[in-house]
N, C-alpha and C positions, 0 to 999 in steps of 0.2 A: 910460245905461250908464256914463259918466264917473264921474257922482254915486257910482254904486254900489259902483265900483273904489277912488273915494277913500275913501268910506267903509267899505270890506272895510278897506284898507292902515291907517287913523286906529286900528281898532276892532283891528290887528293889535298895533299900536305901541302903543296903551295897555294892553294885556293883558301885550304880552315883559316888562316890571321888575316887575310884580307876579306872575310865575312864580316860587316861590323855587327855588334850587337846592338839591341834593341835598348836606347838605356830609357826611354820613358818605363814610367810606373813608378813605385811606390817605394822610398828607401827609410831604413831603419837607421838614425842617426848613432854613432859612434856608442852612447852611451845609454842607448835605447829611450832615451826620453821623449822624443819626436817623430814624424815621418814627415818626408819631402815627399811632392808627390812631381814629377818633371815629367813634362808636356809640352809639345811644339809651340812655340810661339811663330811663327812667321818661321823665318828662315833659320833660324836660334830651339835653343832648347828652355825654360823656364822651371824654375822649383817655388812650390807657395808649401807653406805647413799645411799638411792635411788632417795628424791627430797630436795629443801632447800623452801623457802619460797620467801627468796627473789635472788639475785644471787648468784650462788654458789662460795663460795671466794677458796682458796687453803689452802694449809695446811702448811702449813706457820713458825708453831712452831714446826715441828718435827723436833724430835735431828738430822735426817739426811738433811744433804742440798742439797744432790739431792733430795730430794723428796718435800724440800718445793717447788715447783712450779707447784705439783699437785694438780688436782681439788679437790675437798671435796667429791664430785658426785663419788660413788664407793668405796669410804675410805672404807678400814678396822675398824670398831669400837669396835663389839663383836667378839673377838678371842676365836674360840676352845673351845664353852660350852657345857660341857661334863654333862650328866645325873649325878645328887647328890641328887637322891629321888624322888617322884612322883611330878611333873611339876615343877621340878627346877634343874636346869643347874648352874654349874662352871666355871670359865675362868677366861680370862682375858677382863678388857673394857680400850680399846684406846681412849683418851678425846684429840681431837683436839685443842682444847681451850687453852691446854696448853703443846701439845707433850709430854706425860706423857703416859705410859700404869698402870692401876690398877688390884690389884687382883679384882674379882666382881664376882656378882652372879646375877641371872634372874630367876622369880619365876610367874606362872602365878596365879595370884589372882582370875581371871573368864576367858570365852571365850575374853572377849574383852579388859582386862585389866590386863600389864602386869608390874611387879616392877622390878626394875631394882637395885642396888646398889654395888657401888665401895669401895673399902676400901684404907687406907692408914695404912702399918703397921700391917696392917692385920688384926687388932680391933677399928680403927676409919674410920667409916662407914656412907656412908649418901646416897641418892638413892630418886627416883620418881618411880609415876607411869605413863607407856604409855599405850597411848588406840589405838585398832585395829582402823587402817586405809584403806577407800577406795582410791584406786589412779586411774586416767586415762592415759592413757599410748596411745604413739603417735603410727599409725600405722608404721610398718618397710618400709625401703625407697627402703629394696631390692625385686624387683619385679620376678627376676631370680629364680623356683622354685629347679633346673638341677645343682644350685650352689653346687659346697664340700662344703662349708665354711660354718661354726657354722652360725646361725643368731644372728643379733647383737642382744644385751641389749638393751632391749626396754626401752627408753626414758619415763621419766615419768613426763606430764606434769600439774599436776595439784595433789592434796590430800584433804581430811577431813575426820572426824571421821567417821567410819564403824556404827556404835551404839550410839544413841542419849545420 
């Protein structure tokens, strides 16, 4: 009987770190001003902003000038992270801040807490950690159930951390 219990608990312990976690949903950025919200893109993982904190400004310094007059709400951030081992992803990350795309990687640390880091040059590197985020989200305005049309992107009005 002993055998059998050690060996349930062995056979438990080497399965738990080869479970990957789930890292779509909703992350709280470092300094809580933002949320990424990361969703499948094809074979890759994708991050768009979902809410800001305070208003959302535009994107202002990207090298295109059509686009600086777009909102920040929906940006593109984490481009195309492609599986690169067990709960960590490759890409690229778009830093509004200063219209710059970096090489970067995303690595989840636990369920609720995920790191993030960008590189310059390919070997100067520096990065946070975000934490799972709950958000509230405005109900949708369209009451037509008989619509074609996709349902919009639910507005997200409010966020904090998912996990104490």
């Amino acid at each position: 009987m002993r055998k059998w219990c050690f060996a349930a608990a062995a056979l438990v312990w080497l399965e738990g770190p080869a479970l990957a976690t789930d890292p779509n949903g909703d992350w709280l950025v470092a300094d809580k001003t933002a949320v990424i919200r990361l969703t499948p893109c094809g074979p890759a993982l994708c991050g768009n902003i979902a809410w800001t904190k305070s208003a959302p400004g535009t994107d202002r310094n990207n090298p295109d000038p059509a686009k600086r007059s777009r909102s920040v709400i929906g940006l593109p951030i984490l481009l195309d992270m492609k599986p690169a081992g067990p709960n960590r992803w490759e890409g690229e990350i778009y830093n509004a801040n200063d219209g710059k795309t970096y090489t970067g990687r995303i690595a989840l640390a636990n369920e609720n807490v995920l790191r993030i880091e960008g590189c310059v040059l390919g070997f100067l590197c520096g990065g946070e950690n975000w934490s799972r985020a709950k958000c509230e989200e405005a109900p949708s305005r369209r009451t037509s159930a008989s619509s074609t049309l996709p349902p919009p992107s639910p507005a997200v009005t409010s966020c904090r951390e998912a996990a104490p």
